[in-house]
Each structure stands twice: as structure tokens, then as C-alpha cells.
C-alpha positions in Angstrom: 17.4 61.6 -11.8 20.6 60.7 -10.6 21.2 59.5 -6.6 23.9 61.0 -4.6 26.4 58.2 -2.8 27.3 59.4 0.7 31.1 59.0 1.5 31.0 56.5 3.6 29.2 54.0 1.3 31.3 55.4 -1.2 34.5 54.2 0.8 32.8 51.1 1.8 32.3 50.1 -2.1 36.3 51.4 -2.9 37.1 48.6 -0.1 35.1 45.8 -1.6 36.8 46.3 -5.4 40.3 46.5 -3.8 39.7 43.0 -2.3 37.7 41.7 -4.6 40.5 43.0 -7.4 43.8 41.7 -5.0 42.2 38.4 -4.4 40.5 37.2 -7.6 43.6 35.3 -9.0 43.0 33.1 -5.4 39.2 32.5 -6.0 37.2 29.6 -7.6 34.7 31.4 -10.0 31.2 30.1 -9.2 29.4 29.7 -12.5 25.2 29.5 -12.2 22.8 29.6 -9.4 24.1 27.8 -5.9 22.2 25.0 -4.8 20.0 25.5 -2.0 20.3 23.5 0.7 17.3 21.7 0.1 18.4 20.8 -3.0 21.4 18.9 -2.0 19.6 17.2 0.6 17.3 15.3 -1.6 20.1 14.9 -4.0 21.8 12.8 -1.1 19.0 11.4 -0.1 18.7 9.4 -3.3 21.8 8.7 -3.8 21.5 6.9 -0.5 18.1 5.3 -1.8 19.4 4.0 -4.8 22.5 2.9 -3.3 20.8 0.8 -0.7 18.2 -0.5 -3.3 21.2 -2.1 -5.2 23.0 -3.5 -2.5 19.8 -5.4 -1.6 19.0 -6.6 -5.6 22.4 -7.3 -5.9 22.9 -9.6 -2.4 26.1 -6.9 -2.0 26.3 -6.3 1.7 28.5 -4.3 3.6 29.1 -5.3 7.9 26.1 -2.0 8.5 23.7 -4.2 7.2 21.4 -2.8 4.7 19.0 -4.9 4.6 18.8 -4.8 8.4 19.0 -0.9 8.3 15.3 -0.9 5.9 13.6 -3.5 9.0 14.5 -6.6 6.6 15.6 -9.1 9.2 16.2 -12.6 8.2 15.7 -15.3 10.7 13.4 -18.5 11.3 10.3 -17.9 13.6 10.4 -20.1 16.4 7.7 -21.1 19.4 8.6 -19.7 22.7 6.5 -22.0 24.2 5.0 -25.7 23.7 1.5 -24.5 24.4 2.2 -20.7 23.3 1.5 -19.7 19.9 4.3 -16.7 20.7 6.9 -16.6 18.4 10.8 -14.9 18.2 13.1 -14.4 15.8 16.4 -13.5 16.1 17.8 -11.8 13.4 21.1 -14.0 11.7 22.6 -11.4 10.1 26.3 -10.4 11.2 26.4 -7.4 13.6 22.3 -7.4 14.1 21.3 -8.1 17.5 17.2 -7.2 16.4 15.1 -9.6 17.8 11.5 -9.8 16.7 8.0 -11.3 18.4 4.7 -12.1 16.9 2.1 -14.3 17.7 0.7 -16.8 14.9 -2.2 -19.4 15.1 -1.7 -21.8 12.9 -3.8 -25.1 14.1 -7.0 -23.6 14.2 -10.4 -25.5 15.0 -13.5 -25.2 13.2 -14.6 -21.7 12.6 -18.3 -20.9 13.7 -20.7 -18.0 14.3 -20.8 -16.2 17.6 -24.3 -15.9 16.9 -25.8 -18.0 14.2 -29.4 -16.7 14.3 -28.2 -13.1 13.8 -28.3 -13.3 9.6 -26.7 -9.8 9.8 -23.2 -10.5 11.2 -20.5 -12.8 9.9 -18.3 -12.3 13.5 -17.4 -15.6 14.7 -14.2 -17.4 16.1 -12.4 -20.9 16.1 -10.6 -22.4 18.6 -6.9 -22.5 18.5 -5.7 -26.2 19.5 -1.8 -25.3 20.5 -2.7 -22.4 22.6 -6.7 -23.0 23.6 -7.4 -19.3 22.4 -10.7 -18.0 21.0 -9.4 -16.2 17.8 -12.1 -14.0 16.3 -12.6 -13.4 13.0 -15.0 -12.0 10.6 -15.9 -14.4 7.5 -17.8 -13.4 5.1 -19.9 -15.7 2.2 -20.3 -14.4 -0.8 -22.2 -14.4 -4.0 -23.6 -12.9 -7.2 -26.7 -9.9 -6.5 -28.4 -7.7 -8.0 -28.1 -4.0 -7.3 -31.3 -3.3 -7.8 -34.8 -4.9 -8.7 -34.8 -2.8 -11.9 -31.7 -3.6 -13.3 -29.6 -6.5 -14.1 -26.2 -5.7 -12.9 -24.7 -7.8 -10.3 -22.0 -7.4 -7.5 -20.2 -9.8 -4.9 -22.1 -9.1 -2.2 -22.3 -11.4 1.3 -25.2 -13.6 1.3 -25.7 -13.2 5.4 -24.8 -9.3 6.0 -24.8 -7.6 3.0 -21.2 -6.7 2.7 -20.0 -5.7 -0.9 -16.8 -7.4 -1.7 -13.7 -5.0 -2.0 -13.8 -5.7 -6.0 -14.3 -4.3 -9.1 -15.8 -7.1 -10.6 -19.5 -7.1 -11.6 -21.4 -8.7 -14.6 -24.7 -8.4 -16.0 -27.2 -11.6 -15.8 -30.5 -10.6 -17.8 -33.7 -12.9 -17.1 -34.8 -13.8 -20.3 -38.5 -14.3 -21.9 -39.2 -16.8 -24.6 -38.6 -16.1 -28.1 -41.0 -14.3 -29.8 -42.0 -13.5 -33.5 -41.6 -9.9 -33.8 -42.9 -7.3 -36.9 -40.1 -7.3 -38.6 -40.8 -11.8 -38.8 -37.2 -12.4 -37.3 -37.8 -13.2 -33.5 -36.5 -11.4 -30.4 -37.0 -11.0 -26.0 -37.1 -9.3 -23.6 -35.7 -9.2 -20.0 -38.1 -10.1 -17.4 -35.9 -7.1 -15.4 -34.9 -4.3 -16.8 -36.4 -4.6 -20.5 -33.5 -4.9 -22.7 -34.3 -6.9 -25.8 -32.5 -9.1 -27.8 -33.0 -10.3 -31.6 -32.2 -13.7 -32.6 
């Protein structure tokens, strides 16, 4: 089936061939797809990334600062006060005017329970002896425990709360019978726990 072309698109497409014919000696061929702008933005994004990443491994710094620029101030944290435990830090680099504050106890008392009857909370505090503040904590005491009364795997768990220790680590620990002859005249036990035997 063919499609009639109305004159005016006709006209309209003669137009576009005539320029595109008297001008393609004066135009850059574009070869592929075009880059969207997406695309470049996360190109120079990395570039920026990587370039920063090896001015910082390198120690090559330029008067901006990079280091500076990715909150990597360099300085040494001083008291604000003789019975303050308030610290500052101003930044040493050239051309950095960051100045930084924290607050850091570091001659603390004895730390005790806030409750020592209470065998299901490990809150407590110490006393800080630059500043006289009650710094609470939570401190917990841990151990080996069983998971359950049927089986002999064991976890870090807190001897006073409960708490399970942010760890992967466990272990199995097997309560053992005495050796025994067994049918087969070799001798062997069991687990007082979970059941498992074991041959000599």
C-alpha cells in the first residue's frame, strides 16, 4: 500500500536534503550512539573519584585540599578547658579554616552497676575525674552457653543479661560418660546431653 506525501511535508523534506547536502563538508560525522547525559555524569564522577583517591595515597596535594575536601582534617585535639573534657581541633592544613569539637573522657573511675541487684541489666557508669561527669555505659560479661538443654552447642552469651555476643563464633562442648565396653569389644560413650557417641 503505498502512503501519499502532502506537499508541504514534501517541501519540508527537499529543505532538509539541500542543507543537509550544502553543509556536510562543514560537519563532524558522529559515528555510534551519543552518550546520554547520565552517562557522562558518572563517567566524571569517577574520574573525580579516582583522581582524588590518588592524590590522597600518593601525599600529592594541590592548595583545594583534597584531603580536607573528603572531611580528612589533620590537627592535634586539644582541651578547651582544665576541668573540661571538650576538645578542638583546628585543622593545619594550608587554606582550611575547619575547626572541629568533640568531647573525650579519658581518666575514667571505676566502672560500676547502676543497679547491682538487677542480674538482668549491664547499664552502669564511672566517674570521670577531669570533668566530674557520670559517663554511662553498658558492659557486658561474657562467657561460653549452651543454646539449649538438648544440645551441646555453645555461644558467647552475657553471664548477667543474656545478651548474645555480636559473633560468629560458637563451639561444641559434649559432656562425656565413662568409657564403656561396647558389642563390638572396642569401647565407646556417650554424651550426657545430646547423645552423640564416641568410639575409642
Amino acid at each position: 500500500m503505498l502512503r501519499s506525501i502532502s506537499p508541504t511535508r514534501r517541501a519540508f523534506q527537499g529543505d532538509v536534503t539541500q542543507q543537509t547536502n550544502a553543509n556536510r563538508d562543514n560537519l563532524p560525522i558522529a559515528r555510534g550512539p551519543s552518550p546520554s547525559c547520565a552517562t557522562v555524569t558518572s563517567a566524571l564522577e569517577h574520574g573525580l573519584l579516582a583522581l582524588i583517591a590518588t592524590r590522597i595515597k600518593t601525599g600529592k596535594e594541590t592548595d583545594m585540599g583534597f584531603r580536607c575536601t573528603m572531611g580528612f582534617h589533620s590537627g592535634t585535639w586539644i582541651y578547651t578547658a582544665g576541668n573540661s573534657c571538650g576538645q578542638q581541633r583546628n585543622c593545619e592544613r594550608d587554606d582550611c579554616t575547619d575547626v572541629s569539637y568533640r568531647t573525650r573522657h579519658e581518666a575514667l573511675g571505676p566502672w560500676e552497676l547502676d543497679n547491682p541487684r538487677d542480674r538482668t541489666s549491664c547499664e552502669g557508669s564511672a566517674v570521670c575525674r577531669r570533668c566530674g561527669e557520670d559517663v554511662s555505659s553498658v558492659e557486658h560479661e561474657y562467657d561460653w552457653a549452651y543454646v539449649s538443654d538438648d544440645h551441646c552447642e555453645q555461644v558467647r552469651m552475657c553471664v548477667r543479661c543474656s545478651d548474645k555476643e555480636t559473633s560468629d563464633k560458637t563451639r561444641i562442648q559434649h559432656v562425656w560418660q565413662d568409657w564403656q565396653f561396647n558389642q563390638s569389644g572396642g569401647k565407646s560413650r556417650l554424651c550426657r546431653r545430646c547423645g552423640d557417641e564416641q568410639d575409642k
